[in-house]
N, C-alpha and C positions, 0 to 999 in steps of 0.2 A: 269813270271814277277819276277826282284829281288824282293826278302824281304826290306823291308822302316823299320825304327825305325820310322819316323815318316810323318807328310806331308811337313815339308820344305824339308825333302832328296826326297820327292814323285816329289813335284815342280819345285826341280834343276836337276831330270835327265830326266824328260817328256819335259825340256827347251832343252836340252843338243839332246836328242834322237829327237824330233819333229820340236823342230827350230819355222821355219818362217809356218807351220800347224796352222790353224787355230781352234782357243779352242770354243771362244765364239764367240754367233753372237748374237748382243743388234738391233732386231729393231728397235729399240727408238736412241740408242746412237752409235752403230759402232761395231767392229769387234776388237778384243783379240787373235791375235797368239801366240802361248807356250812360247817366245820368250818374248812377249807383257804381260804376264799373269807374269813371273818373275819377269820383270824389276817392273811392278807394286806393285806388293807383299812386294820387297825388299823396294819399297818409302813408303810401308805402316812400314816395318820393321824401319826403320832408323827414321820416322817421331816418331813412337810408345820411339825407344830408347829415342831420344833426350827428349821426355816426362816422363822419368825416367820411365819406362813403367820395369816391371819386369818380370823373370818366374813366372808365379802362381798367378797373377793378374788379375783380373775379367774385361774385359770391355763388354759394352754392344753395341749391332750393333740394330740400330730403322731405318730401311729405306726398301723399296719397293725391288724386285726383279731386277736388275742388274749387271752394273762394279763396280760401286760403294760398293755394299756389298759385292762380291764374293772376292776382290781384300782386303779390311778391315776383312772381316772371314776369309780369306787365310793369311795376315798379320797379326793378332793376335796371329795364333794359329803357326806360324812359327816361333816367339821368345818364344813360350812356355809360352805366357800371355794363357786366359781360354776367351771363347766367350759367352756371352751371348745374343743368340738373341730373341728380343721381338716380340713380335705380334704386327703391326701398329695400327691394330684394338682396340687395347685396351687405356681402360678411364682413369684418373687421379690415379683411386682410386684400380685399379691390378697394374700400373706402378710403385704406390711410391711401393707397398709388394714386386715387384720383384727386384726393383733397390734395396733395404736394405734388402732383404734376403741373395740376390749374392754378398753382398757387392761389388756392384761394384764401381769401381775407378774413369774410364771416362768412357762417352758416344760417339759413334758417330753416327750422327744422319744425318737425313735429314731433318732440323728444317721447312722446307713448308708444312709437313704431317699435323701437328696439334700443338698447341702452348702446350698443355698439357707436353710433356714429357719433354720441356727445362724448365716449371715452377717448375715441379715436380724434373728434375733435381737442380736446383739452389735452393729449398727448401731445398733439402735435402746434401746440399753441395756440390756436386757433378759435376766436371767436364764436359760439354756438349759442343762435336766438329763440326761444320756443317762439314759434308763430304766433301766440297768442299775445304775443308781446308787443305786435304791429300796431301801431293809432289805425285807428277807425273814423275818427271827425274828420269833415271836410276841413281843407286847406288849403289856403291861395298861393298859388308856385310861380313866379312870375321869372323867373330865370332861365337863361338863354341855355342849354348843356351842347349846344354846335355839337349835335349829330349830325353827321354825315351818309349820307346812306351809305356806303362804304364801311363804314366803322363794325367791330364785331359784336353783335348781339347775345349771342349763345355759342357755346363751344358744350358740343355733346359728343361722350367718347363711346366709340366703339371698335369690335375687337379688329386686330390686325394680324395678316401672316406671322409676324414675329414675335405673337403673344403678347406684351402688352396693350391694351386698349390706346387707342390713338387718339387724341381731340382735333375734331371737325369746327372748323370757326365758321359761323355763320353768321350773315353782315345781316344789317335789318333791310338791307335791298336784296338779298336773296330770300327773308321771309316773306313778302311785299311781291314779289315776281312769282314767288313759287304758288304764295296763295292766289293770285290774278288768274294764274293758271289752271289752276283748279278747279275757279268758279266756272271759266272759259270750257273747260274739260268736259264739265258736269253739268255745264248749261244751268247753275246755281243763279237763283234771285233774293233778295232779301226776305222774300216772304219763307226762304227756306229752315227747316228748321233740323241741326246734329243730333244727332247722337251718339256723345264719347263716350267708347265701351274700352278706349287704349288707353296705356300711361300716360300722363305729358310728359314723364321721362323721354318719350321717342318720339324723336321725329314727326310721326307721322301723325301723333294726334295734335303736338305742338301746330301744325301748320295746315290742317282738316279740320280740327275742332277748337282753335284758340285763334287765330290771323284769319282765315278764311271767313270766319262769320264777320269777324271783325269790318274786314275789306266787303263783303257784300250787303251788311248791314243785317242778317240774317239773324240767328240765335242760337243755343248750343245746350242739350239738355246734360249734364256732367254728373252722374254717380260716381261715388270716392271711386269704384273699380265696377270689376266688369261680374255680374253674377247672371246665371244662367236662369235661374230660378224667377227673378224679376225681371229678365231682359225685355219682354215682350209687352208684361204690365205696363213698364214704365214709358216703351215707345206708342204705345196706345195711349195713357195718360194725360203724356206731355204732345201728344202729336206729332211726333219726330218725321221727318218728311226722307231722310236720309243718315244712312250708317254708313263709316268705316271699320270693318272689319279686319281681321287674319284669320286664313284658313282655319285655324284650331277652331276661334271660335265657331265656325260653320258647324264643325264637326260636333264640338259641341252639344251646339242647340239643336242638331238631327238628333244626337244619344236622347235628350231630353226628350224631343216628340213634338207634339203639335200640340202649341198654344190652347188656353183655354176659349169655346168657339163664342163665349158673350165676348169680346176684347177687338174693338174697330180701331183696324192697322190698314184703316182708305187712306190715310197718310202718307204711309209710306211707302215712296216709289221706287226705290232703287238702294241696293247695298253697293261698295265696293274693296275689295279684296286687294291685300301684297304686302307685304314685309315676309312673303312664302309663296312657293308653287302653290296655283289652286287647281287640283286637278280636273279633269272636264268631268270624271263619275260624281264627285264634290258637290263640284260646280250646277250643274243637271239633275242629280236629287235634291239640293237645297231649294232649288227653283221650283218645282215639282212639288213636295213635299208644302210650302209655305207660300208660293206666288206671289216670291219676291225677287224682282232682275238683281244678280251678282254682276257688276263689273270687274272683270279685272286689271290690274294695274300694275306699276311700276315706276319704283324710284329708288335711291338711296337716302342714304343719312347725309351723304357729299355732295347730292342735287336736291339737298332740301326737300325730301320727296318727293313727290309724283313727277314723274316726266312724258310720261304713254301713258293713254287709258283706252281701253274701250268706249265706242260712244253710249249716248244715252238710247241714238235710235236701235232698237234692237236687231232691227232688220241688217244693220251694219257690225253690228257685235260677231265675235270670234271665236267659239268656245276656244280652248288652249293657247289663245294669243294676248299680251298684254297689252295689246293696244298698239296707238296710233302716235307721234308726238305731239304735244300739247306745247308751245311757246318755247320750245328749246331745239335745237339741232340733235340729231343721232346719226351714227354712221356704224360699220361693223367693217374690220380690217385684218387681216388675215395677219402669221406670223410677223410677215416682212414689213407690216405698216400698210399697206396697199387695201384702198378698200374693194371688197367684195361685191360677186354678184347678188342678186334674189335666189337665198334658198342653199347660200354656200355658210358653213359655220364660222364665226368668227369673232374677236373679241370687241363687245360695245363702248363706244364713247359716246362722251354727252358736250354738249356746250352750250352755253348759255348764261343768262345772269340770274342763275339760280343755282348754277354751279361753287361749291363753295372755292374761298379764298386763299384755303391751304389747312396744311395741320397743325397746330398750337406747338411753337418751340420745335420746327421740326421740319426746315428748311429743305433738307434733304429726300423727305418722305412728300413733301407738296412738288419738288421739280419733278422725282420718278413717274407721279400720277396725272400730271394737272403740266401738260406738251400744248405749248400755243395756245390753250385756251382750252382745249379738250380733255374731259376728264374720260383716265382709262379705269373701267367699271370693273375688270378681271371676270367679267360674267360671260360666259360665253352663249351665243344665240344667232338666230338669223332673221332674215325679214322675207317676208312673201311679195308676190309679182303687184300686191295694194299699199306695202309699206307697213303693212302690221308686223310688229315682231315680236318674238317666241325668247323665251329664257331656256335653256337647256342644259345649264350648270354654271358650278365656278371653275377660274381657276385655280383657288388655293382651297383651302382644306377645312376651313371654315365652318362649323355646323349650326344647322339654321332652324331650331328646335320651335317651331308655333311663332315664329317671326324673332326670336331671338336668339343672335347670333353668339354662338363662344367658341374661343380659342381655345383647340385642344391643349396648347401649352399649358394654359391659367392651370385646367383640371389636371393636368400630366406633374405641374409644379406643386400641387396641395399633395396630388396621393405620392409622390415620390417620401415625401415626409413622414410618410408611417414607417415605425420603426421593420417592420421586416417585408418591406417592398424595397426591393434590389435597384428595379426600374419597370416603365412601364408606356403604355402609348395608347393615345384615343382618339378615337374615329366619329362620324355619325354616322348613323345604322336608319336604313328606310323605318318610318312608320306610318299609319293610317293617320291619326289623328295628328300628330305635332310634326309630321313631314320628315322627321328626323328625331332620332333619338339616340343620348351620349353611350359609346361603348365602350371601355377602358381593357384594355391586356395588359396582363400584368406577370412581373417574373418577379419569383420571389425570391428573398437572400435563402442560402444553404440550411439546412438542418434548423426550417421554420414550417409550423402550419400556422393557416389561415381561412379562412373561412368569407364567400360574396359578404353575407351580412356585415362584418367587422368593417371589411371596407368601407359599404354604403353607407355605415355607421358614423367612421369616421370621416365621411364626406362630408355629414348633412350638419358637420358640427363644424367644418372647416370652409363651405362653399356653398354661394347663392343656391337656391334649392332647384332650379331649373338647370342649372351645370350639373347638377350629382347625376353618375352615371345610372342608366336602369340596367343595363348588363356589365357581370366582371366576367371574365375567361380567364383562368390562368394557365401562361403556356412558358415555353422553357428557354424562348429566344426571341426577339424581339428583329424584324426584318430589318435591315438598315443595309445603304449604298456605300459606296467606296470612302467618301465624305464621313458617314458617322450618322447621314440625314434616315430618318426613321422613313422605310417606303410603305408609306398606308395605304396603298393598292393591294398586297403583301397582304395584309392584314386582312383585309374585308372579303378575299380569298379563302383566310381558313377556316 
């Protein structure tokens, strides 16, 4: 594959080289050839210009999985404006912190999701476009926008030990690296064909199911979201050759059972699993159950996803291990910095150019993480005597609920606000299906009753629906160290 500076040179020769190929296939909405995938991109480009739209300008994309986002994330980041994309899921009160952290400029949106993000926009002055507002006619763009592969493509936030969500800038040569890696990982060819069952809010579909086809010339079957009920129809359908997955959904489509048996899935070869532990019981019934290979894998949101995978040969596969590394460097380093033996615990780094460039406005937080070049992951794990290596926890407190992560802070800051919660502290609690699940303690002010529901009540009105807790406890004192720091070991004790 030529070398890209960036992804509008990715988009003008995958047009040029694939034609009338077919990129995307929308269920819901119709079919995208390379050809159709340009002409789009460029009406997003020309609509962006005439809005004074500049290099290095933040917009934000609020809409479901589709044309519509892929076609607005591909136009963004083709005049070298910066993308940011939001979680639909999310409340009033993460949408204003993210839109006036990313300073973002405009919105576009899909204003039918929920009324919140256009109030939340117009408070805050801010620009908000319904999608449907985008030109659609082909346009001729003949303008130079000197991207640089270096330049930041996306800044997508996720949560941090200190409660607010952090932005991760990602250059268009770490999308570009990260997807090369991939295809390399997966032994992918253009004859391959996705299936996006994730957000492109995340990561991992952003750079699986949107850059990856891109760069191997492949194609990507995209439903607005991920339903269990049609999951299998559709990859039968469309012929989907390979899925990225998260555990939950494994678990999922085992609840659901086994497909209906007219439905030819000779397609599809291979799943692969991570933004969560997949456990080997999981892992070993899905296989079982549907005779289909689970890889599993591992990245972050700061390596651009994927960094390890399992290979494709199976005979080399690892149940409980995520793999091997894939175009980047890894090492595991004990307290003192010093790296470790095979089979000794310790904390992982990553290095590479897919490693991101740092944290948006947050100088301080990029030097603590990102030493020489190495990025420290806080994940703790080992490697065996082949180089495979094993995730075995974090080091902060993080919970990792079906591949998404929340700040106990966020939830601990919403319920603190009801009027007769004193104070309060939240954990994640083992589960079967989502790996983790939110558990909030809580002490209450003096001479009040309260009731879990009123809580949970007031949660699902104040917080994304996947942060609201499934268990409340109410207890009388909340554990904390000399500091004031809440000890959530303490906690998962009583």
């Amino acid at each position: 594959m030529t070398k890209m500076r960036n992804i509008n040179e990715l988009i003008n020769e995958r047009a040029k080289m694939y034609n009338e190929k077919v990129f995307l296939i929308s269920p819901e909405e119709g079919t995208l050839t390379y050809r159709d995938l340009d002409i789009n991109v460029k009406g997003v480009m020309k609509f962006l210009i005439n809005l004074n739209i500049k290099k290095g300008d933040n917009i934000a994309i609020f809409m479901h999985n589709g044309i519509d986002f892929v076609k607005s994330f591909l136009g963004i980041i083709s005049i070298g404006a910066i993308v940011i994309p939001i979680n639909i899921r999310l409340r009033e009160r993460d949408i204003k912190f993210l839109l006036k952290d990313s300073e973002t400029k405009i919105v576009i949106a899909d204003l039918s999701i929920n009324e919140e993000m256009e109030r939340v926009a117009k408070y805050l002055n801010i620009k908000i476009i319904n999608k449907d507002e985008i030109i659609k006619n082909e346009l001729d763009i003949e303008e130079d926008f000197n991207i640089l592969k270096d330049d930041v493509a996306v800044i997508l936030y996720t949560s941090g030990t200190t409660g607010d969500p952090k932005g991760v800038m990602l250059t268009h040569n770490n999308l570009i690296t990260s997807a090369k890696n991939v295809i390399v990982g997966h032994e992918l060819t253009e004859n391959d064909v996705s299936l996006c069952v994730l957000p492109l809010y995340h990561i991992s579909a952003e750079v699986l199911s949107l850059i990856t086809p891109l760069c191997s010339g492949g194609s990507v079957i995209m439903p607005n979201k991920f339903s269990a009920t049609n999951f299998w129809e559709i990859a039968s359908k469309y012929k989907a050759t390979w899925v990225p997955v998260v555990p939950t959904i494994l678990a999922i489509l085992l609840a659901k059972g086994l497909y209906e048996k007219n439905l030819d899935l000779s397609n599809l070869k291979f799943g692969r699993s991570a933004s969560g532990p997949l456990s080997i019981d999981l892992n070993k019934r899905f296989e079982e159950i549907f005779k289909i290979p689970i890889l599993e894998t591992y990245g972050l949101t700061e390596s651009t996803s994927q960094v390890v995978t399992n290979p494709r040969d199976l005979s080399k596969r690892k149940y409980g291990s995520v793999g091997i590394p894939v175009g980047c460097k890894l090492k595991i380093i004990d307290e003192n910095g010093k790296e470790v033996k095979p089979f000794q615990f310790g904390e992982i780094l990553i290095k590479g150019e897919n490693v991101t460039k740092g944290y948006f406005r947050n100088e301080e937080l990029t030097k603590k993480f990102i030493i020489d070049g190495w990025l420290y992951t806080g994940d703790i794990g080992y490697k065996d005597e082949d180089g495979y290596y094993y995730i075995k926890g974090r080091k902060n407190d993080i919970i990792n609920k079906g591949g998404m992560k929340i700040s106990p802070r966020d939830v601990e800051e919403v319920i603190c606000t009801h009027p007769k919660v004193l104070e309060c502290a939240c954990v994640g609690v083992p589960d079967s299906i989502y790996y983790q699940e939110v558990k909030v303690f809580i002490v209450l002010k003096e001479n009040v009753k309260c009731n879990k529901e009123e809580i949970i009540n007031f949660c699902k009105k104040n917080l994304a629906d996947y942060k609201c807790p499934k268990y409340i406890e109410f207890i009388g004192k909340i554990p904390k160290g000399t500091s004031g720091k809440i000890i959530r070991k303490k906690l998962l004790e009583l």
